[in-house]
C-alpha positions, -999 to +999 in steps of 0.1 A: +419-915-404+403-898-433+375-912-456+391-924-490+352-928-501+347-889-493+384-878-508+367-891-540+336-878-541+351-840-531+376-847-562+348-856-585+322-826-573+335-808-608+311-833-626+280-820-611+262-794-620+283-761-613+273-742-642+269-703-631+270-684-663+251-703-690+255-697-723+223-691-740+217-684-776+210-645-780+180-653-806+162-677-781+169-651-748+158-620-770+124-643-774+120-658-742+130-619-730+097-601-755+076-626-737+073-641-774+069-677-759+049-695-730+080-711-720+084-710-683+121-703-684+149-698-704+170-731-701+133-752-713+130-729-741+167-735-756+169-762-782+210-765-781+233-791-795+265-797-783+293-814-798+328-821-810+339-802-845+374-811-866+383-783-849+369-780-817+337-776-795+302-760-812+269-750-797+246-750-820+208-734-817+184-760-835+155-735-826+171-710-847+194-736-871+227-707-858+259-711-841+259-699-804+292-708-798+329-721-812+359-729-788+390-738-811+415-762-795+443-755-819+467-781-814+463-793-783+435-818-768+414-807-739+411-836-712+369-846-714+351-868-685+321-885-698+312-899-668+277-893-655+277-889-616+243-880-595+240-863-565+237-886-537+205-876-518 
């Protein structure tokens, strides 16, 4: 008999942290990049918001007060999950 407990878990394993091609704003990389900062590492040095628009999803750079990114949603209303899931150690 299978696990119900596990079936779950494997169905919610989207929530945790799969991100594999970041998107980074091209001011801050170009910086961190020139060695222009003592940052340690990219993702520390980024200053992004995130949030919901009239018309979509924005990144915004607060470092550099610029759009990094715009996804329009047109007419139709993506599914979000706010839940917040850790790893089980």
């Amino acid at each position: 008999m299978k696990d119900s407990s596990l079936d779950s878990k494997e169905k919610l394993d989207y929530l945790l942290y799969n991100i594999n091609k970041p998107i980074v704003c091209v001011k801050c990389a170009d910086e961190f990049s020139n060695s222009s900062t003592d940052y340690k590492s990219l993702q520390s040095y980024s200053n992004l918001d995130v949030g919901y628009t009239d018309l979509g999803l924005q990144i915004w750079c607060r470092r550099h007060e610029v759009n990094v990114c715009h996804l329009k949603f047109g007419d139709k209303q993506p599914e979000a999950d706010f839940r917040c899931l850790e790893k089980i150690k």
